[in-house]
TORTOR-614162 format. One record per residue: x, y, z of N, C-alpha, C in turn. Coordinates in steps of 0.05 Angstrom, whole numbers, plus 32768, in hexadecimal, padded with zeros to 4 digits. Layout:
<rs>
XYZXYZXYZ...
</rs>
This chain:
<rs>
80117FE88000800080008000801180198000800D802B7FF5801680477FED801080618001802080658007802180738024801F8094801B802B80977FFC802480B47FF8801380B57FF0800C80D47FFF7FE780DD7FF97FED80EE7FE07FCC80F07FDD7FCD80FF7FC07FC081167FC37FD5812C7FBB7FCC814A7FCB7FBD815E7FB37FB0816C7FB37F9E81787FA27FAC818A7FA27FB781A07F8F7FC781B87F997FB081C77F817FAC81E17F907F9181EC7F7C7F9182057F837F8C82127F737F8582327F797F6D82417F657F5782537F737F4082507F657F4082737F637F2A82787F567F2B82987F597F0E829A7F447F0082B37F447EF182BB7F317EEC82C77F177EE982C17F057EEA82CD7EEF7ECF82DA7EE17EDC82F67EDB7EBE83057ECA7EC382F87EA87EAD83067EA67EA182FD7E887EB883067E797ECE83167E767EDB831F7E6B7EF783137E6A7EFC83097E857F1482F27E8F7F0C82E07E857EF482D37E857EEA82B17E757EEA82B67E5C7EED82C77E4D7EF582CC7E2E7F0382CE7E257F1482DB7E367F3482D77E327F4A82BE7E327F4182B47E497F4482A17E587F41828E7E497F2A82827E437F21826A7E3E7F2982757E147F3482887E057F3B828B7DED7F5D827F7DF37F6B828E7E007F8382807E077F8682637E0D7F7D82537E1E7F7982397E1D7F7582277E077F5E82307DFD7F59821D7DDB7F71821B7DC97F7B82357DD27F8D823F7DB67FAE82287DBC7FB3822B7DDD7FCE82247DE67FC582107DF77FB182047DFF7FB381F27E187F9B81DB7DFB7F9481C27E137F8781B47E107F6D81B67E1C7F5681B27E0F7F3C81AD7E177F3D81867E1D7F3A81887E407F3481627E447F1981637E497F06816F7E4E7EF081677E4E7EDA817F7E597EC8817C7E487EAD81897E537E9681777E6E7E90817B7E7D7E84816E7E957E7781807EA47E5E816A7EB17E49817A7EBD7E4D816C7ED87E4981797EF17E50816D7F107E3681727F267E2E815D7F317E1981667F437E27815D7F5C7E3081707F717E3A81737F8E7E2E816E7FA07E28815B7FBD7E1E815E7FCB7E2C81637FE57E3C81777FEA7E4581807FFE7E4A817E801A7E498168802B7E40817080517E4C817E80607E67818880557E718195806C7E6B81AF80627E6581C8807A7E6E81D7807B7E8781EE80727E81820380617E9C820E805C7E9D822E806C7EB5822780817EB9824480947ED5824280937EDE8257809D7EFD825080A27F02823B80BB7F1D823580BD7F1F821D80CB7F1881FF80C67F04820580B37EF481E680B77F0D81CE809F7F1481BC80AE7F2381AE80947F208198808F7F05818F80907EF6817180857EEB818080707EE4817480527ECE817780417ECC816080317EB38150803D7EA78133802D7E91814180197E94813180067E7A813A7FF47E7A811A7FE77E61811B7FDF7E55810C7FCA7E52811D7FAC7E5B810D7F9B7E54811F7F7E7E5281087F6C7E4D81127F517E4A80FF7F397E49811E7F1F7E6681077F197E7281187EFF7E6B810D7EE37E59811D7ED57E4A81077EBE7E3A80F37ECB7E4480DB7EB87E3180C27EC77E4580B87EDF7E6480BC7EE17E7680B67EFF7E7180C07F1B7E6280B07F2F7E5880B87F497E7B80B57F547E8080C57F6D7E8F80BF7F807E9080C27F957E9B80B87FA97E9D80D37FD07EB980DC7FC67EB580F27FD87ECD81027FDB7ED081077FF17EF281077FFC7EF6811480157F12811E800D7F0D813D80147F1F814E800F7F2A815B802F7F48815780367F50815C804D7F64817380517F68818C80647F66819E80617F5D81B980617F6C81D0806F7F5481F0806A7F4281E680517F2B81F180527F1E81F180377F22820280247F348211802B7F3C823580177F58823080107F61820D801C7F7E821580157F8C820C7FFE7F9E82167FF57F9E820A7FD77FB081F17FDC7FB281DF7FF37FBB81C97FEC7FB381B580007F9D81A27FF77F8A8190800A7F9081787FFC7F928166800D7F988140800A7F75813C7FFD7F7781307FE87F5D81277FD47F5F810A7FDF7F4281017FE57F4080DF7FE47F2380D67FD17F2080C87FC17F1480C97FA87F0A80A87FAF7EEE80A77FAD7EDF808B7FAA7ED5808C7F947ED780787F807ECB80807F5E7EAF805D7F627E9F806B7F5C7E81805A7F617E7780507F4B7E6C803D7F477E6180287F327E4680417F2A7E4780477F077E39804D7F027E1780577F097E1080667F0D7DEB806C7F117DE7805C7F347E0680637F3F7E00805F7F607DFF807D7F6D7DF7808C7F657DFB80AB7F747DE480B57F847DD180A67F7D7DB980A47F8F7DBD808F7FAE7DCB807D7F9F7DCF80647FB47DEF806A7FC07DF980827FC27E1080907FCA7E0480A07FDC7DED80AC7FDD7DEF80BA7FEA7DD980B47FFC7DC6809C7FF57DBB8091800E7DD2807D80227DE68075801A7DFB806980297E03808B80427E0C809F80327E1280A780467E0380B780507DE880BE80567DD080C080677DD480A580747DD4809080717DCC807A80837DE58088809C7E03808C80947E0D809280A87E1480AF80B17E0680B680AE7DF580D980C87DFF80EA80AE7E0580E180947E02810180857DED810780727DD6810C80867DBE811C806F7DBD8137806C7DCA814C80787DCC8163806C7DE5816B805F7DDD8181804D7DF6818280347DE5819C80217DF781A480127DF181B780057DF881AF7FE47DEB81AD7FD57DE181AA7FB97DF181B97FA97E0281B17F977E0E81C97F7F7E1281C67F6D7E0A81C97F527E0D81C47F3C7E2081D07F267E2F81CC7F1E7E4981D77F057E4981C57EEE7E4C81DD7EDB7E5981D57EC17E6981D17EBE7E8481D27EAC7EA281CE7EB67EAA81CB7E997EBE81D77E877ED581C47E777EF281D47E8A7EFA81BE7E807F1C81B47E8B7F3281B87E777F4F81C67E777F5481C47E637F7281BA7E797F8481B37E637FA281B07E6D7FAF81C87E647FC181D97E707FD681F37E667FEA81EF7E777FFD81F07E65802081EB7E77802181DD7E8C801181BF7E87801881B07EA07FFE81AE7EB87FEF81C27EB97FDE81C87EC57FBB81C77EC67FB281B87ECF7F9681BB7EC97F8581D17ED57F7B81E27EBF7F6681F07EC67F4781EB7EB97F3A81F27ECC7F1881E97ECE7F1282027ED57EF7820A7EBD7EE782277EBC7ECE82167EC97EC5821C7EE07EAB82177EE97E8D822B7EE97E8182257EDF7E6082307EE77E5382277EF17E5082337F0C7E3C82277F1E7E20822E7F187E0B82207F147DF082237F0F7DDF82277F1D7DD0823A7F1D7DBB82437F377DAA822E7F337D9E821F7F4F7D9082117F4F7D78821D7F5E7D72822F7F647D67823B7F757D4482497F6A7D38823C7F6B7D1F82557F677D1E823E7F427D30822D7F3A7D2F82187F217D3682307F0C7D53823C7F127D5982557EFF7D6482467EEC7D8182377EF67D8282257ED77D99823F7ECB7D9C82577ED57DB582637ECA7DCA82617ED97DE482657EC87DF4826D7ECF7E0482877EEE7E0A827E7F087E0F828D7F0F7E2482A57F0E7E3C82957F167E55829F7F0C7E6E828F7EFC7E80829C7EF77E9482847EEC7EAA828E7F017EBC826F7F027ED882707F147EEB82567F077F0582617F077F1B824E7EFF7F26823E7F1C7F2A82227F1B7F3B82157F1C7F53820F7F187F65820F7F1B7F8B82097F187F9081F57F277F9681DB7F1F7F9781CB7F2D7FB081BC7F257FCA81A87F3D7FD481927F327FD681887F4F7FD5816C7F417FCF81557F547FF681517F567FFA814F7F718014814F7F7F801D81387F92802981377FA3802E812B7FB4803D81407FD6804881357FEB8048814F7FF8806481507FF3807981417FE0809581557FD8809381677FC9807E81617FBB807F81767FA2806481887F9F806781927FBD804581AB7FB9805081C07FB4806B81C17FBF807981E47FB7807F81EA7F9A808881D37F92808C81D47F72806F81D57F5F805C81C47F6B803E81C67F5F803181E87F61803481E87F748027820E7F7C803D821F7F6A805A82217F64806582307F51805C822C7F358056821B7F2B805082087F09803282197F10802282167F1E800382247F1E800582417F22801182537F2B801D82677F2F802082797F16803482687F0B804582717EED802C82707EDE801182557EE38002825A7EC67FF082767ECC7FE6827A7EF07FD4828A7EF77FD882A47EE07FF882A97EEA7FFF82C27EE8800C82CB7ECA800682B67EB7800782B27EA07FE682C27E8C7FD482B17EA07FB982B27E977FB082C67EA07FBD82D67EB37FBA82FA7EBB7FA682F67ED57F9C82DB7EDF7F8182D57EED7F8B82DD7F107F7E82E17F1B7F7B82E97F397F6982D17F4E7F7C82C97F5E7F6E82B07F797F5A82C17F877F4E82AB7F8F7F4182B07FAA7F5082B37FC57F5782C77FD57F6582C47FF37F5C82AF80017F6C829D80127F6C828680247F59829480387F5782A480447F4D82B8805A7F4882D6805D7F2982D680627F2D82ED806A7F38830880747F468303807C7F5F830B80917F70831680727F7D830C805D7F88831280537F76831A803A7F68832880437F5E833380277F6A835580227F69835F80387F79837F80347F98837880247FA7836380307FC08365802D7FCA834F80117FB0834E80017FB583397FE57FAF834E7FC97FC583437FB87FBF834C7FA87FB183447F8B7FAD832A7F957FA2831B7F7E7F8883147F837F7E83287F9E7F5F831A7FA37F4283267F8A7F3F83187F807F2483127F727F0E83277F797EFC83167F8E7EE4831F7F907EE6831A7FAF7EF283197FC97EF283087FE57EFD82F67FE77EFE82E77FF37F0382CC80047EF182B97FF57F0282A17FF27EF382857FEA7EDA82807FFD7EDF828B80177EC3828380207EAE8292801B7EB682AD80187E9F82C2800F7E9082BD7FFA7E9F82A77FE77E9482A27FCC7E7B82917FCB7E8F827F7FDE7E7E82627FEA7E6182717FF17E64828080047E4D827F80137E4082947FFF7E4582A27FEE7E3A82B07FE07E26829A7FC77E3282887FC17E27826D7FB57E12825F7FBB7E13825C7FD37E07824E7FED7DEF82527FF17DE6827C7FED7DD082847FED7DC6828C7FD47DD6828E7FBE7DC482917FA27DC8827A7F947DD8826B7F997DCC82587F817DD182357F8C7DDE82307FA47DD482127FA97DC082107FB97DBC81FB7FB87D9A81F27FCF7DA081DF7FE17D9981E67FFC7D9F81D0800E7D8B81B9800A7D9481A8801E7D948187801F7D90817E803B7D71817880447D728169805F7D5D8153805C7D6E814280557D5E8128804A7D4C811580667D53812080807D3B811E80977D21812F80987D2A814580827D14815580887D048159806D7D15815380537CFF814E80387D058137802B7D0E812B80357D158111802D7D2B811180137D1E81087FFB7D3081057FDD7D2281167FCB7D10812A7FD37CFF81387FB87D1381527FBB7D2A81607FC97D3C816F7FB77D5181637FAB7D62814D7FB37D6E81467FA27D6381347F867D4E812E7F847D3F81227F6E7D37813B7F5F7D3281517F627D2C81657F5D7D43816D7F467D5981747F5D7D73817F7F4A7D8081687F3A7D7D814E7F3E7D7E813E7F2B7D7581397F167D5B81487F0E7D57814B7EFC7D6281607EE47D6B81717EF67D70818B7EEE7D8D817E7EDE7D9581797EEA7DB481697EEA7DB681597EC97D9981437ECA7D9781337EB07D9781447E967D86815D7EA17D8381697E857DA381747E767D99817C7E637DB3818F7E547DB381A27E607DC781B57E647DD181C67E727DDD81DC7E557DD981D77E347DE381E57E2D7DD982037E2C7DC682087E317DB282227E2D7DBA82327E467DCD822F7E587DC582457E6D7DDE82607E637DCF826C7E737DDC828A7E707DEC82967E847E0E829C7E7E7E2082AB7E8E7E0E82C07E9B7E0E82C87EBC7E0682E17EC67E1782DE7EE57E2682F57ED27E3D82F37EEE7E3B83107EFC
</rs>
């Protein structure tokens, strides 16, 4: 058995309609497109500062999985642990973990393509208001991601660095606390985003108290095509 973990090294930030044009024109031209993908999240933990558990249930396309991501949740480098599930089990994923005490969770839905540039994977996400059955687009945010080990996170965070600051793009601050004293801050704090998400466009989940008619709900939402919605950032 394999004793090194496998460390997520990631850095996220927001992009306007004018950065995602740019952005995502440079990529086609010099990077690789690996895939277009739609993601339905089911969230339990809490995101505040301090907190450094985050389990979720999701299903990427038709691929269900659990996740447990270990770690600040704002930090750009958290130990990933990845369960990959037998096809059209994401329903039966997530009554497993209600059976053991996780029925609340918060609902999120994204669009996503992925491209490779210098080594690096970046992912343009749209999170989709599910809220009120809007079905648009909320905002868009990049991803920078490479999968590391813990010799090589210093070298992973320089290689992501060089592409950030290539692609002209600005992070999200780890903390509050450092938002006066950053210069690459966005729009706030990762959690400001979060929780800004939280109340316009995901929907909670308390499967003691409505059982499966919201997530059957947004699962439907999920089946349909997703090509029609509209950027409103």
């Amino acid at each position: 058995m394999q004793n090194d973990k496998r460390v997520e090294v990631e850095f996220r930030g927001l992009l306007s309609k004018n950065d995602y044009n740019k952005v995502v024109e440079k990529l086609k031209k010099e990077g690789e497109l690996v895939r277009k993908f739609k993601r339905l999240l089911l969230a339990y933990s809490i995101f505040k500062e301090g907190n450094k558990n985050d389990i979720r249930c999701r299903i990427t396309d038709d691929e269900p999985e659990l996740i447990a991501k270990i770690g600040e949740q704002s930090s750009s480098k958290r130990e990933e642990i990845e369960v990959k599930l037998a096809k059209n089990n994401f329903v039966e994923a997530v009554k497993f973990m209600n059976a053991l005490g996780y029925s609340k969770g918060m609902l999120s839905l994204r669009i996503s393509e992925r491209y490779m540039f210098r080594g690096v994977e970046i992912t343009i996400v749209k999170p989709i208001i599910l809220r009120n059955n809007s079905k648009k687009v909320h905002s868009t945010y990049y991803e920078a991601e490479k999968l590391s080990n813990e010799e090589n996170v210093e070298e992973a965070k320089a290689s992501i660095t060089s592409v950030i600051n290539e692609l002209n793009l600005k992070t999200f601050v780890e903390h509050k606390k450092d938002i006066e004293n950053s210069n690459l801050l966005s729009k706030g704090s990762f959690y400001e985003y979060i929780d800004q998400l939280n109340k316009e466009a995901n929907v909670e989940v308390d499967l003691t108290k409505d059982g499966y008619d919201v997530l059957n709900n947004v699962l439907k939402i999920y089946d349909k095509s997703l090509d029609e919605t509209e950027i409103d950032i």
